[in-house]
N, C-alpha and C positions, 0 to 999 in steps of 0.2 A: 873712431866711434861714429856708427852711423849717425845721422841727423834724421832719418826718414820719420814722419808721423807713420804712429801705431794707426791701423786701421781699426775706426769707429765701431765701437761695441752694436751688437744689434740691438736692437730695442725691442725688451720682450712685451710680448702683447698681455693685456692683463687678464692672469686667469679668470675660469667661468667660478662665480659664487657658487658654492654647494651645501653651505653649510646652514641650518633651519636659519628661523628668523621670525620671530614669534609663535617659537613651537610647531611651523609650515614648512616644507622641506621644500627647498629652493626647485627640484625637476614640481613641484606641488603648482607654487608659485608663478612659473616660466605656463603651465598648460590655463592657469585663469587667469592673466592676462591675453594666452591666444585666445583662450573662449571671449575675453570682453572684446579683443578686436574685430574677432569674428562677427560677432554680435551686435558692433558698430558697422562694421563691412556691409552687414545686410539693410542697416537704419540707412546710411549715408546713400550706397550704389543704387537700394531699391529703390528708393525715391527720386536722387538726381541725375543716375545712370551714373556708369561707368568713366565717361569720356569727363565728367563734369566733375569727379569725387578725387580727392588729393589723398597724400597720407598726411598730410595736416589735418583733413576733413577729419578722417578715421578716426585719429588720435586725440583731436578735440572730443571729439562724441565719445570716447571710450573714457578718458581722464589719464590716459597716460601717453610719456615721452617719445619722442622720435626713435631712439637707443630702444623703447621695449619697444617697439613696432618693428623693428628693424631684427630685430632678436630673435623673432617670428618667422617674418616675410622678406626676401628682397627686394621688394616691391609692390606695387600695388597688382599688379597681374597674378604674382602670387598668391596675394590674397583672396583676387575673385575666384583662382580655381580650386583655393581648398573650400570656399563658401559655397563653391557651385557644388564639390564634391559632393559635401554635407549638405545640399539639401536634396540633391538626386538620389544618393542612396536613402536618404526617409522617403524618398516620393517612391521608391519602385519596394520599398518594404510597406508600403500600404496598399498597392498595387498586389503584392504577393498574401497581403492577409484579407484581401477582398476577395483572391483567387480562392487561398484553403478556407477561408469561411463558408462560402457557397459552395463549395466541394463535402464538407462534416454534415450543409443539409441536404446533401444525395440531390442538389440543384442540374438543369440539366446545361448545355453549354453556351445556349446561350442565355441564362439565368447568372452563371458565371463568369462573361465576359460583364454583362451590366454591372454587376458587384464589384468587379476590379476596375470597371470606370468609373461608377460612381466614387470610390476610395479614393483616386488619383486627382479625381474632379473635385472633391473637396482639399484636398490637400493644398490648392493652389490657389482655390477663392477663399480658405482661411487667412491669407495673408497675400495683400496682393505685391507685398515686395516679393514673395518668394514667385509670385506671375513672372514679375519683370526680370529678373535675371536668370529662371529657367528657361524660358519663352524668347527672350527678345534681348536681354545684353550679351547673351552664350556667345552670338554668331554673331557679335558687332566689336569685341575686345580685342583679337588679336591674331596671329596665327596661332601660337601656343595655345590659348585657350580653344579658339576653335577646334585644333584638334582633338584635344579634353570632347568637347560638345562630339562632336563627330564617334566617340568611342562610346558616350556617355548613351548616342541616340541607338548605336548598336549594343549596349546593354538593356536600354528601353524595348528594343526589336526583339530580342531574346527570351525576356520573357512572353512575348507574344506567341514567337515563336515556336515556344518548350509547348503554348496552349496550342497551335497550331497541328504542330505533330502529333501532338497527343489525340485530338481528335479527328485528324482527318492524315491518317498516315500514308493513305494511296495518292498523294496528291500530286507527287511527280508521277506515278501514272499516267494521268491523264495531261502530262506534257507542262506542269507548274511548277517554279520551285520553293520549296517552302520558304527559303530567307530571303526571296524578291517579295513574297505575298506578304510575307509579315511586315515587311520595310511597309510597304504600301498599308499595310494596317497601321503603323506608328504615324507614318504621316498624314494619316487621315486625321487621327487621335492630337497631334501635335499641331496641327494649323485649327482644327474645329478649336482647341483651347485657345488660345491668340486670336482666335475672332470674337469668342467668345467675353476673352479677358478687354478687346478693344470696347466692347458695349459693357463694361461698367458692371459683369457678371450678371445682367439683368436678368438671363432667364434661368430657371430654378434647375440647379446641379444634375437631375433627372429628367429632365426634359433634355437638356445636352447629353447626357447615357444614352439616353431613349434614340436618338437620333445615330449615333455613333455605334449603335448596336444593330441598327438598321447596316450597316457597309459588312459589318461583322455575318449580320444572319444571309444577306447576298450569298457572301463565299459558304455559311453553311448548305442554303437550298441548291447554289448550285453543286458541291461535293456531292449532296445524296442523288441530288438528280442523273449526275455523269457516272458516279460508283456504279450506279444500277446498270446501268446500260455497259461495265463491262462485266458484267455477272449476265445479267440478260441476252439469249441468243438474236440476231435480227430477225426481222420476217421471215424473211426467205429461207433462213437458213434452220427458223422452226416449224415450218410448211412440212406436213409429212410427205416422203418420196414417195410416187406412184411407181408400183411394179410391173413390171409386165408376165404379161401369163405365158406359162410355158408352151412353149411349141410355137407360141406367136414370132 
């Protein structure tokens, strides 16, 4: 008769809760604790920054356990890039309804780029935790988030972009290419806020439009000024030709 020990049963892991629990259905349950972490994510980070906020912090300020944080998030990195997620895409959907709002009033382009800044520009001085972690914790967390930030700034670019083409479509014509010019318009747009936000939001949301529509209307005057001149013949070449008479 052998003697061998049976080999140790595995240990099952314990299933996920599914079943309501004061008339709340557990998938219910599991998204408003992520909403309250979320929601502490942005109290805790936007104020102490990234490098200084724990998932102690988090969990203290939401009122729940390590186990629901964990239930959510792997960590705390996780957490800043679905925070960052959520609040980039509200920032570039007010950006997009600044754009079709001044488009419904037959605005002209550059009436339209000011609209979509100023939208963008309030979004951010509503709430200056949503500054600090759009602005300034993106590209200081980690690689993984950076690269989030990196894809986030080429969705920012994009829509620039989509306004770029749209109205100036001969623009590699004249030896430009529309996703360099646009980048260099987000980053105009993206450091003017960060200076902006360093001074305490002092000057008034339109006055910072007003300025940033200036770089904007550059690239417009010069567009019209260069388009013309490839429709326009040169001097010389609209000089009428002299003939010579016959027999000379």
């Amino acid at each position: 008769m052998s003697t061998a020990n049976p080999p140790p049963a595995k240990r099952r892991r314990s299933p996920m809760v599914t079943r309501p629990y004061g008339g709340v259905h557990a998938d219910t349950r599991r998204q408003e604790r992520r909403a309250r972490l979320l929601a502490a994510g942005l109290e805790v980070i936007g104020t102490r920054g990234f490098h200084l906020s724990t998932v102690r912090d988090v969990c203290a300020h939401s009122g729940l356990s390590e186990r629901y944080f964990y239930e959510s998030f792997k960590g705390m990195g996780l957490l800043f890039e679905a925070l960052y997620a959520d609040l980039h895409a509200e920032s570039q959907r007010r950006v997009m309804a600044g754009f079709v709002g001044a488009s419904a009033l037959k605005a002209d382009a550059m009436q339209m780029a000011e609209s979509a800044l100023i939208a963008w520009l309030h979004y951010i001085k509503e709430d200056a935790r949503r500054a600090r972690i759009l602005l300034i914790e993106a590209v200081t967390v980690n690689e993984s988030s950076l690269r989030s930030t990196k894809a986030a700034f080429q969705d920012f670019a994009s829509i620039i972009q989509a306004f770029v083409q749209r109205l100036y479509p001969d623009l590699g014509k004249l030896g430009y290419e529309t996703q360099m010019m646009s980048s260099v318009l987000a980053g105009a747009c993206l450091q003017a806020a960060k200076t902006w936000m360093w001074a305490d939001f002092q000057q008034p949301v339109e006055d910072v439009a007003a300025h940033l529509t200036v770089v904007f209307r550059s690239l417009h005057d010069f567009y019209v000024r260069e388009t013309a001149r490839l429709v326009t013949p040169p001097a010389e070449a609209a000089k009428p030709k002299s003939r010579r008479r016959a027999g000379a």
